[in-house]
DSSP file (Angstrom, degrees, kcal/mol; ACC not computed):
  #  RESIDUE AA STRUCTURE BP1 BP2  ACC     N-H-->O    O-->H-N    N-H-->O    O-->H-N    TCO  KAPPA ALPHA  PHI   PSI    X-CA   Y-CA   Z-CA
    1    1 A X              0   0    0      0, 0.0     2,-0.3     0, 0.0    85,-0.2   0.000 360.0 360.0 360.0 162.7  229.5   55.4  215.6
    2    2 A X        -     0   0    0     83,-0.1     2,-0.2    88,-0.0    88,-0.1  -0.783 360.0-128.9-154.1 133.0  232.6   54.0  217.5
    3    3 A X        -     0   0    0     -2,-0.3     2,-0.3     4,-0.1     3,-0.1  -0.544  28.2-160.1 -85.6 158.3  232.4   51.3  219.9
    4    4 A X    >>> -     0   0    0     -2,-0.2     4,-2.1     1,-0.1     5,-0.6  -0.939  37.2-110.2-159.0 165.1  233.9   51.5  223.3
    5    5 A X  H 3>5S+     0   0    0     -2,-0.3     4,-1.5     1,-0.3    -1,-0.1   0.801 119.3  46.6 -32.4 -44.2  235.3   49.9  226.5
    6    6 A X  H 3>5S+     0   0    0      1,-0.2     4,-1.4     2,-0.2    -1,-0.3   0.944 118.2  44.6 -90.7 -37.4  232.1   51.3  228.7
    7    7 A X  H <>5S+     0   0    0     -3,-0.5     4,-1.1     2,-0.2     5,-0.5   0.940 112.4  45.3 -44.5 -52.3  229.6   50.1  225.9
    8    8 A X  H  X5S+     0   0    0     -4,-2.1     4,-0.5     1,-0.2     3,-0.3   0.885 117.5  50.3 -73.1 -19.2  231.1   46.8  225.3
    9    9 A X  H  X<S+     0   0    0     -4,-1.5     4,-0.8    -5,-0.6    -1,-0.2   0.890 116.5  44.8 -57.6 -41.1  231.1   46.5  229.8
   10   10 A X  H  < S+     0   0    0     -4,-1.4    -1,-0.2     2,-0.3    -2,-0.2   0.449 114.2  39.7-107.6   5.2  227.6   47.5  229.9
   11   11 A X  H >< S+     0   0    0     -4,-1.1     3,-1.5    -3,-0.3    51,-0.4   0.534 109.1  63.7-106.9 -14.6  226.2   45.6  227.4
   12   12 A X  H 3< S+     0   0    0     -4,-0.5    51,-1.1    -5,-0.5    50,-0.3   0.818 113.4  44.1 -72.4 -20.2  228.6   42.6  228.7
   13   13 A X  T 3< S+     0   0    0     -4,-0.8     2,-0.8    48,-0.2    -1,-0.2   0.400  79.6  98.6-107.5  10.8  226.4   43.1  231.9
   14   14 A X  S <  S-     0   0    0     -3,-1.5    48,-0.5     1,-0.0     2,-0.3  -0.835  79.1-114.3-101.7 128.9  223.0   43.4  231.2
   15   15 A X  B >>  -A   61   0A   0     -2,-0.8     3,-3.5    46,-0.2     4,-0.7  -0.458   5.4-139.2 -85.0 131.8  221.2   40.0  231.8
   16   16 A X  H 3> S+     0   0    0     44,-1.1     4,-0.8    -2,-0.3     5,-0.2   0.453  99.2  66.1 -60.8  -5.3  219.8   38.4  228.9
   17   17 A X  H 34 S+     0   0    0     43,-0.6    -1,-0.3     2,-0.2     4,-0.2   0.628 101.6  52.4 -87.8  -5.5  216.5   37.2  231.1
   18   18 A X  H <4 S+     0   0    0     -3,-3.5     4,-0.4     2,-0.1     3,-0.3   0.833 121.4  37.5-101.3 -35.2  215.4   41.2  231.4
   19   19 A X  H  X S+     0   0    0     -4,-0.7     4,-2.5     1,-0.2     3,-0.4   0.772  96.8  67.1 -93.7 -11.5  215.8   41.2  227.6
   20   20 A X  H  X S+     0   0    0     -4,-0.8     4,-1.4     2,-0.2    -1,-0.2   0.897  99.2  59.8 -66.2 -32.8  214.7   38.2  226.0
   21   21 A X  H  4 S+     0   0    0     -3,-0.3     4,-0.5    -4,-0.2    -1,-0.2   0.785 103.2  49.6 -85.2  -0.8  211.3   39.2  227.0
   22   22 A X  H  > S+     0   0    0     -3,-0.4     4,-1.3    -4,-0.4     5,-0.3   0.811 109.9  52.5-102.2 -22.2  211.5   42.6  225.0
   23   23 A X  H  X S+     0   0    0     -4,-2.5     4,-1.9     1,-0.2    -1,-0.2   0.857 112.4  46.4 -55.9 -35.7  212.7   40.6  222.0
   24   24 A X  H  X S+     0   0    0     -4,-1.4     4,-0.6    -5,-0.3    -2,-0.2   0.641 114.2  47.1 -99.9   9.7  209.6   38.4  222.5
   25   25 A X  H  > S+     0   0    0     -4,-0.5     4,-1.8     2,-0.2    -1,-0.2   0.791 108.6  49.3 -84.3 -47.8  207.4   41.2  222.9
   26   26 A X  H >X S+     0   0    0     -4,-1.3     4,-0.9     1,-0.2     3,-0.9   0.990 114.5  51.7 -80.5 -52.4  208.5   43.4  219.9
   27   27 A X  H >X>S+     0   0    0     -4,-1.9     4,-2.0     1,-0.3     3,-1.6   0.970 108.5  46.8 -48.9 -46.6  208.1   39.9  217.6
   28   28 A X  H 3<5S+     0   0    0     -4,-0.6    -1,-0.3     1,-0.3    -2,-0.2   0.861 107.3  57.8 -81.3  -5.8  204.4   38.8  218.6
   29   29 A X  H <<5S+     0   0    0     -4,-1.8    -1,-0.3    -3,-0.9    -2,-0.2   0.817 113.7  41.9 -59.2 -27.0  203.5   42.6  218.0
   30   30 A X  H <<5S-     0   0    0     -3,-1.6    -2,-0.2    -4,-0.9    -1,-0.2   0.331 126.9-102.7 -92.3 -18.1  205.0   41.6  214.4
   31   31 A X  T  <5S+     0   0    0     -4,-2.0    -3,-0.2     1,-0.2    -4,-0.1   0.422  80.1 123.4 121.6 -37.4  203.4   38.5  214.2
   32   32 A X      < -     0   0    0     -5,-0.6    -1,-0.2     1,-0.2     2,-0.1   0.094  50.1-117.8 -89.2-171.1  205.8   36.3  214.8
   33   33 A X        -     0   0    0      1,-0.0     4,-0.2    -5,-0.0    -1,-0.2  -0.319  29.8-110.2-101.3 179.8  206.1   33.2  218.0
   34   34 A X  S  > S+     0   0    0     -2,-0.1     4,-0.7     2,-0.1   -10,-0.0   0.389 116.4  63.4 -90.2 -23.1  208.0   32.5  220.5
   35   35 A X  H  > S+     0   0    0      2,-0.2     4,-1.6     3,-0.1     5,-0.2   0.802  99.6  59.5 -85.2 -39.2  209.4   29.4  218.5
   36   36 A X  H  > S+     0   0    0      2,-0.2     4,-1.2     1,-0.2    -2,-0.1   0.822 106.8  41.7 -49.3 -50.1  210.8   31.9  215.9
   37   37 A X  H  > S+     0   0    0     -4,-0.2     4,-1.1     2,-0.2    -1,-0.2   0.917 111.1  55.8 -90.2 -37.6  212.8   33.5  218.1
   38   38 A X  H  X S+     0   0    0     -4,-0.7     4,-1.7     2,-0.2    -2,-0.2   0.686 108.3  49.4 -53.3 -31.5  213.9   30.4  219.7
   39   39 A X  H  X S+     0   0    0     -4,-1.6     4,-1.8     2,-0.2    -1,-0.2   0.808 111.4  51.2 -81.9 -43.5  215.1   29.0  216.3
   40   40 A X  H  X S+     0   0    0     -4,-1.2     4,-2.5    -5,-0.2    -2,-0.2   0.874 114.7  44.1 -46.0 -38.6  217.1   32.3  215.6
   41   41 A X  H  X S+     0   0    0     -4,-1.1     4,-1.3     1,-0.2     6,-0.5   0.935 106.6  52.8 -91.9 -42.6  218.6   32.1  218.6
   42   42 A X  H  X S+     0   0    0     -4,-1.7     4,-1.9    -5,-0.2    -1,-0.2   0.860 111.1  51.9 -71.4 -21.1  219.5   28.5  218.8
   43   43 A X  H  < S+     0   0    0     -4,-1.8    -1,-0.2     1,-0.2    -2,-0.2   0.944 108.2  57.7 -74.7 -29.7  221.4   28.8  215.2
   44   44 A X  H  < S-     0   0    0     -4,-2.5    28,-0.8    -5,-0.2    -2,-0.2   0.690 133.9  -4.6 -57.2 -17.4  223.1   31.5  216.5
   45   45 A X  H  < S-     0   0    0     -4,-1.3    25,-1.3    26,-0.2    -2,-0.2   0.213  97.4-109.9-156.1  11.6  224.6   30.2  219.2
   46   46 A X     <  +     0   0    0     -4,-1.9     2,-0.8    -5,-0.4    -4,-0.2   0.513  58.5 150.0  71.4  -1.9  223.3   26.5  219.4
   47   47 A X        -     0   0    0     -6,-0.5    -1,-0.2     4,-0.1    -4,-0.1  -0.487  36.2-145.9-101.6 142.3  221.3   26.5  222.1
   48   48 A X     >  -     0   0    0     -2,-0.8     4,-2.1     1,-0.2     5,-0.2   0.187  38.0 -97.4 -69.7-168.0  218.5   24.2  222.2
   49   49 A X  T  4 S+     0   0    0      1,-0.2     4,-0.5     2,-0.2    -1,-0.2   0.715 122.5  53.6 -79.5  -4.3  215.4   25.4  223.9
   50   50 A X  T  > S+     0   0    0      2,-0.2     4,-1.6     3,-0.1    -1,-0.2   0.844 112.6  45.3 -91.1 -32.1  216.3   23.4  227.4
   51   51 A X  H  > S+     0   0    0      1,-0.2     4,-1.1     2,-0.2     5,-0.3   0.921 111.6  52.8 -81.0 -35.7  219.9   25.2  227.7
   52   52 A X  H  X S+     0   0    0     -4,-2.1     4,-1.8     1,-0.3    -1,-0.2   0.891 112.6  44.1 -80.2 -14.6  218.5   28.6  226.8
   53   53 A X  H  > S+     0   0    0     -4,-0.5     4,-1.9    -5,-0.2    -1,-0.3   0.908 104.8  53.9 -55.3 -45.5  215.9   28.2  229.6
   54   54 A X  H  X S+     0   0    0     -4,-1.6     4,-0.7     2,-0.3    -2,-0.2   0.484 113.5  56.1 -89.9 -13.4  218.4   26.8  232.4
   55   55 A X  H >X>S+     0   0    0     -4,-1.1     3,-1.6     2,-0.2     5,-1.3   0.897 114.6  39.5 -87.4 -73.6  220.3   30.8  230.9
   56   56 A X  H ><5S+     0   0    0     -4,-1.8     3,-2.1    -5,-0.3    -2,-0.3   0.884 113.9  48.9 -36.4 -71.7  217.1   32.5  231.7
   57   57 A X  H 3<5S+     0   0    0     -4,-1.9    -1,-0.3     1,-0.3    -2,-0.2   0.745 116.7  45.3 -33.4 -47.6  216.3   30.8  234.9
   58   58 A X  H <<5S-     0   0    0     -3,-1.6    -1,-0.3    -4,-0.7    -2,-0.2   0.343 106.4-129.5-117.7   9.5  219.9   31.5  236.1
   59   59 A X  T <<5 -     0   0    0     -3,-2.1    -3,-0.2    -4,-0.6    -2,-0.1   0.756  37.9-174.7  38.2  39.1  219.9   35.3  234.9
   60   60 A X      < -     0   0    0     -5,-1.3   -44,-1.1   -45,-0.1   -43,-0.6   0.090  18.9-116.2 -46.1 144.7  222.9   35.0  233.2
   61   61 A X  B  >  -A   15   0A   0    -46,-0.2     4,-2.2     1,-0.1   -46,-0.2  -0.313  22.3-112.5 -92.6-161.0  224.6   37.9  231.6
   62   62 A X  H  > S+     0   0    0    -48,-0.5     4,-5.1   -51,-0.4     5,-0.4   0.953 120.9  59.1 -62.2 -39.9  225.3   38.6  228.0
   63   63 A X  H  > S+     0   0    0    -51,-1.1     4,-0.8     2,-0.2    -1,-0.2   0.866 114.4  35.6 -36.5 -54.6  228.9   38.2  229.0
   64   64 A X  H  >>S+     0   0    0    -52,-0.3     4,-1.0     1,-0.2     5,-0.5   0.895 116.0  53.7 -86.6 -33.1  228.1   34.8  230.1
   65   65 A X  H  X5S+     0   0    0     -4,-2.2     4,-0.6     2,-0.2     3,-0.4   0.894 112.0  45.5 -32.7 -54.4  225.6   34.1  227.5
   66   66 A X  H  <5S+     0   0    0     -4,-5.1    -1,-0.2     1,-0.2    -2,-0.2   0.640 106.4  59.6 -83.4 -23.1  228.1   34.9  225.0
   67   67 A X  H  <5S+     0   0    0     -4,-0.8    -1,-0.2    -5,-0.4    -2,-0.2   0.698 110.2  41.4 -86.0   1.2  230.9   32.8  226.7
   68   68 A X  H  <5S+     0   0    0     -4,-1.0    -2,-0.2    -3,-0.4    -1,-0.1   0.608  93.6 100.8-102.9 -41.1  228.8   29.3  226.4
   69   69 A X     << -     0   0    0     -4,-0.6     2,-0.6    -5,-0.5   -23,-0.2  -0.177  69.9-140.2 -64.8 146.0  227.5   29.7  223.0
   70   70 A X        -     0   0    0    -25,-1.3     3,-0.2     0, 0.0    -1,-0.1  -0.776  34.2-126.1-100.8  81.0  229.0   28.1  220.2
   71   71 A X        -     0   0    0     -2,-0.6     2,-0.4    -5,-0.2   -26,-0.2  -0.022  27.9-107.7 -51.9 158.2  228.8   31.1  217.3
   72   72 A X    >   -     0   0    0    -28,-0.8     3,-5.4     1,-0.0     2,-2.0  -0.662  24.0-132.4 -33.8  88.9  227.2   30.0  214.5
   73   73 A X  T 3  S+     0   0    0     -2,-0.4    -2,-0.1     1,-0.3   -29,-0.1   0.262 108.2  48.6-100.0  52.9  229.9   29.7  211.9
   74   74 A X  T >  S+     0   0    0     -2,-2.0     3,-1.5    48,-0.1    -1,-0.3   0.080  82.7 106.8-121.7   3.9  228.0   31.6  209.0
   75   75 A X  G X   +     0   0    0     -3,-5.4     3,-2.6     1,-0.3    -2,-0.1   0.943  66.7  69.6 -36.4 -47.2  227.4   34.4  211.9
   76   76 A X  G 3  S+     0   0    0      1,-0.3     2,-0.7    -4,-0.2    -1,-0.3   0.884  85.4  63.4 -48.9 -35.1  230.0   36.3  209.9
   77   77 A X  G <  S+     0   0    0     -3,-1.5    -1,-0.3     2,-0.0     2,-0.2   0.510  73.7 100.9 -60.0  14.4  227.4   36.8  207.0
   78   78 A X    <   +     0   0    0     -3,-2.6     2,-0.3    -2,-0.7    24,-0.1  -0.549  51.3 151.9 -92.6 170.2  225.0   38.9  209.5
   79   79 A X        +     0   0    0     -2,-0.2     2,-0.3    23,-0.1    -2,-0.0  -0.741  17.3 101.5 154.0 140.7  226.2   42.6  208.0
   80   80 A X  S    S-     0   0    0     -2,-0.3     7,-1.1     2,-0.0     2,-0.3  -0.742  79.1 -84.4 135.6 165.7  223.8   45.7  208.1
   81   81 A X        -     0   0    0     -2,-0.3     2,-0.2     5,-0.2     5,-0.2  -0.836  43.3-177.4-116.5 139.2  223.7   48.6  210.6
   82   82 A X  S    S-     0   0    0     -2,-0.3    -2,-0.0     3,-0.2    19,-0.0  -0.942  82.7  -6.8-173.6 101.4  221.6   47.9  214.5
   83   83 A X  S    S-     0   0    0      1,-0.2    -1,-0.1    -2,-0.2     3,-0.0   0.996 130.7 -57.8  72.9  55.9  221.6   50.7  216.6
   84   84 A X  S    S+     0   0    0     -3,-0.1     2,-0.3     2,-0.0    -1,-0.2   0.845 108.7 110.9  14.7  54.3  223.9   52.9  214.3
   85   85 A X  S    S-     0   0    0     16,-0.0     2,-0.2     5,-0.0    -3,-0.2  -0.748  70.4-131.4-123.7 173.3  226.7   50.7  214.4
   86   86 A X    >   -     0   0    0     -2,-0.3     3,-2.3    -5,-0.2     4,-0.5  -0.918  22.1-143.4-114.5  90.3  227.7   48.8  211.3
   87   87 A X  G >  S+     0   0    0     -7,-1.1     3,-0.8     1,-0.3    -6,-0.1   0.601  97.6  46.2 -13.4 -47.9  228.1   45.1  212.6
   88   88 A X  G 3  S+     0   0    0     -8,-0.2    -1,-0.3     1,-0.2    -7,-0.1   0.651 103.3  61.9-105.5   9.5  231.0   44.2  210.5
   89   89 A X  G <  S+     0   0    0     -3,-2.3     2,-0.5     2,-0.1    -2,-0.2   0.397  84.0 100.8 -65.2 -25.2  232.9   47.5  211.3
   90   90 A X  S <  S-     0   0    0     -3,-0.8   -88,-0.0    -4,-0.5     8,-0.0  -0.523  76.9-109.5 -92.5 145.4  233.1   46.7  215.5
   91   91 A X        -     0   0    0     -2,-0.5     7,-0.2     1,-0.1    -1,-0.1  -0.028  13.1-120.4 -49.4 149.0  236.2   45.4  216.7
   92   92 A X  S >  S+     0   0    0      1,-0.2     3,-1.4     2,-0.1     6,-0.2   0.944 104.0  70.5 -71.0 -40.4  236.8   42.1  217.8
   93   93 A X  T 3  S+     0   0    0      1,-0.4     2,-1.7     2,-0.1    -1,-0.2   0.938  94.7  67.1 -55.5 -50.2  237.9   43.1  221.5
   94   94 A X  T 3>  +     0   0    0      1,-0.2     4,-0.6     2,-0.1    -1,-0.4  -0.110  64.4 148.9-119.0  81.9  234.5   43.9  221.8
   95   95 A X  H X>  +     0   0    0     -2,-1.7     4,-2.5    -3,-1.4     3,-0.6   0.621  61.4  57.7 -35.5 -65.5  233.0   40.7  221.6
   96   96 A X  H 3> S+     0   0    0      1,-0.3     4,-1.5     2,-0.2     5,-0.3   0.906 111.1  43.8 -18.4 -74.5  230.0   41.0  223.6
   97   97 A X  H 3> S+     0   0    0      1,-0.2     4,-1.5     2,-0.2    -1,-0.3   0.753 112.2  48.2 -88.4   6.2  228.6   43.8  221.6
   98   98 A X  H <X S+     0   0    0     -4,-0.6     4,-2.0    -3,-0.6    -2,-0.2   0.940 110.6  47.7 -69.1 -34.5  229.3   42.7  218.5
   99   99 A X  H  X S+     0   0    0     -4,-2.5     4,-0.6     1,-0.2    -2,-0.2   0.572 120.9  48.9 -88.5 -11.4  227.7   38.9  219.1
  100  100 A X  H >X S+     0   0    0     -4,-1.5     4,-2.3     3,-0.2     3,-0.7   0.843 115.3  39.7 -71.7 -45.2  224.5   41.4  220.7
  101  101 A X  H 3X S+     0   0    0     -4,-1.5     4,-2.2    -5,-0.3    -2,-0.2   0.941 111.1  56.8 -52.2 -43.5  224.5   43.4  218.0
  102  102 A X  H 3X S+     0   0    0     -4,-2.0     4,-1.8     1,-0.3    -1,-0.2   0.736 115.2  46.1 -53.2 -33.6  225.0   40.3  215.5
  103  103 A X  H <X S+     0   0    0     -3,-0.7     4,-1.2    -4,-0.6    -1,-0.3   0.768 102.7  54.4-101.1 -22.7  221.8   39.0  217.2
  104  104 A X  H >X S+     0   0    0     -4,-2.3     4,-2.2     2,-0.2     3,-1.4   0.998 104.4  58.9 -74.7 -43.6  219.6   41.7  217.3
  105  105 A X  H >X S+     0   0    0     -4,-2.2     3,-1.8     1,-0.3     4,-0.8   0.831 106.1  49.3   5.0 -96.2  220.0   42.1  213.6
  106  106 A X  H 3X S+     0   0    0     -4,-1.8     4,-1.2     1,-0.3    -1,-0.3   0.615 110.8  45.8 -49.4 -28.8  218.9   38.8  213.2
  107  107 A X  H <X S+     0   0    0     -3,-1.4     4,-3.8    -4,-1.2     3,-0.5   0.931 112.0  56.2 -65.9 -49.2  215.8   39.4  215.5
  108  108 A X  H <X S+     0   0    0     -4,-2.2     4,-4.2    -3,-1.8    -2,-0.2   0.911 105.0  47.5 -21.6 -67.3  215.3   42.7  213.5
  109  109 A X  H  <>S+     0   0    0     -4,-0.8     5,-1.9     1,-0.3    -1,-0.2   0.814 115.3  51.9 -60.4 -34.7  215.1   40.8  209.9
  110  110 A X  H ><5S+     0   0    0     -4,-1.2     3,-0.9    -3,-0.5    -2,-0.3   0.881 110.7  45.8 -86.5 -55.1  212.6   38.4  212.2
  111  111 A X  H 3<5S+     0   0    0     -4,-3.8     2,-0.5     1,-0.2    -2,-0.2   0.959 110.0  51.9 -65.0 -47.2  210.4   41.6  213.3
  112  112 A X  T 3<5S-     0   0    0     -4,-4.2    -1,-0.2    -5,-0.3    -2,-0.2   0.244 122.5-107.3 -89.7  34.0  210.2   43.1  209.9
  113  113 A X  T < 5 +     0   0    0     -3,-0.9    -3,-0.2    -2,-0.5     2,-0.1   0.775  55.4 169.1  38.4  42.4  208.9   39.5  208.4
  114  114 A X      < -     0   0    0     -5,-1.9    -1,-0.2    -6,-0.2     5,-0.1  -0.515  44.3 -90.4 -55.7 149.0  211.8   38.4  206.7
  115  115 A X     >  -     0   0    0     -2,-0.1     4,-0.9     1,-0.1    -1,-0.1  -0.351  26.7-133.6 -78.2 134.9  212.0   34.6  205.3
  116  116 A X  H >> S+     0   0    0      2,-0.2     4,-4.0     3,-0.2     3,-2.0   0.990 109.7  60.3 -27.3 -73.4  213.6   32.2  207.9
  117  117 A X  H 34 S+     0   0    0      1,-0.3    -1,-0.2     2,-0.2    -3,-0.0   0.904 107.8  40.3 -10.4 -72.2  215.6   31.0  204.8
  118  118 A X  H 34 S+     0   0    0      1,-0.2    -1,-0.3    -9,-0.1    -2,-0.2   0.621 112.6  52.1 -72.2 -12.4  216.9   34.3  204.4
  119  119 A X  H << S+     0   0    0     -3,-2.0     2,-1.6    -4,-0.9    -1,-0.2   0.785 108.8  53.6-116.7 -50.5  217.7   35.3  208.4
  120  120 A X  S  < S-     0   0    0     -4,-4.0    -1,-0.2   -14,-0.0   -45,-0.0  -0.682  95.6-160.3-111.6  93.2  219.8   31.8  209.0
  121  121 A X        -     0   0    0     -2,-1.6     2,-0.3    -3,-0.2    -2,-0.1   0.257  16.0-157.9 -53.0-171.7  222.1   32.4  206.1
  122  122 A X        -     0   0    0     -4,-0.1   -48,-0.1   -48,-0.1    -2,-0.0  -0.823  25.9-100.8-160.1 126.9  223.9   30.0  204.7
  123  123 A X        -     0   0    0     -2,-0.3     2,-0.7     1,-0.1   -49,-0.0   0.019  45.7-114.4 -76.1 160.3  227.6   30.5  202.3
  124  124 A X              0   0    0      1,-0.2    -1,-0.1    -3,-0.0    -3,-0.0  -0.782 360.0 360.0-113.5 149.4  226.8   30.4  199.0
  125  125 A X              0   0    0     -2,-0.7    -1,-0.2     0, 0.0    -2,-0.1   0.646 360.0 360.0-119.0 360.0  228.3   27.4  196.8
């Protein structure tokens, strides 16, 4: 599947407080917390649990979500297909949905009880 200008607009515009609760829904069906996903999220993009509140609170979109965050800089190792895309296959121009895709992955590996370890990669030396 092929990315394009009205995907990467509409996903750059959907705000991340109407979806952060279906991420934390789909995990505690799985088992997992609320802490879990908060620790995924803050390696991805560095924010602690007070910034990613004050994001919620303020009903930022992904667009702006994605413009604060500091990526991760092992994000690149996230690889794997979300939504019939291949993650390292979208174009850079469309930033937004790759760094959404890049993170749902990682929420994915987190729903289907994958190790922490294994979910906030690391390069190998």
């Amino acid at each position: 599947m092929e990315v394009t200008a009205e995907k990467n607009e509409k996903v750059a515009n959907m705000i991340f407080a109407s979806i952060y609760p279906l991420y934390l829904n789909r995990l505690e069906k799985n088992g997992r917390t609320k802490e879990e996903l908060n620790q995924v999220i803050k390696w991805f993009t560095g924010f602690d649990q007070a910034t990613l509140q004050i994001l919620i609170d303020e009903k930022v979109t992904f667009r702006t979500f994605f413009y604060f965050f500091k990526i991760n800089s092992n994000a690149h190792l996230i690889k794997g297909v979300v939504c019939g895309y291949r993650i390292e296959e979208i174009e850079d121009e469309f930033e937004s949905y790759k760094q959404c895709r890049r993170m749902e992955k990682l929420i994915d590996e987190l729903a289907k009880g994958r190790k922490m370890e294994k979910i906030l990669r690391e390069e190998k030396k």
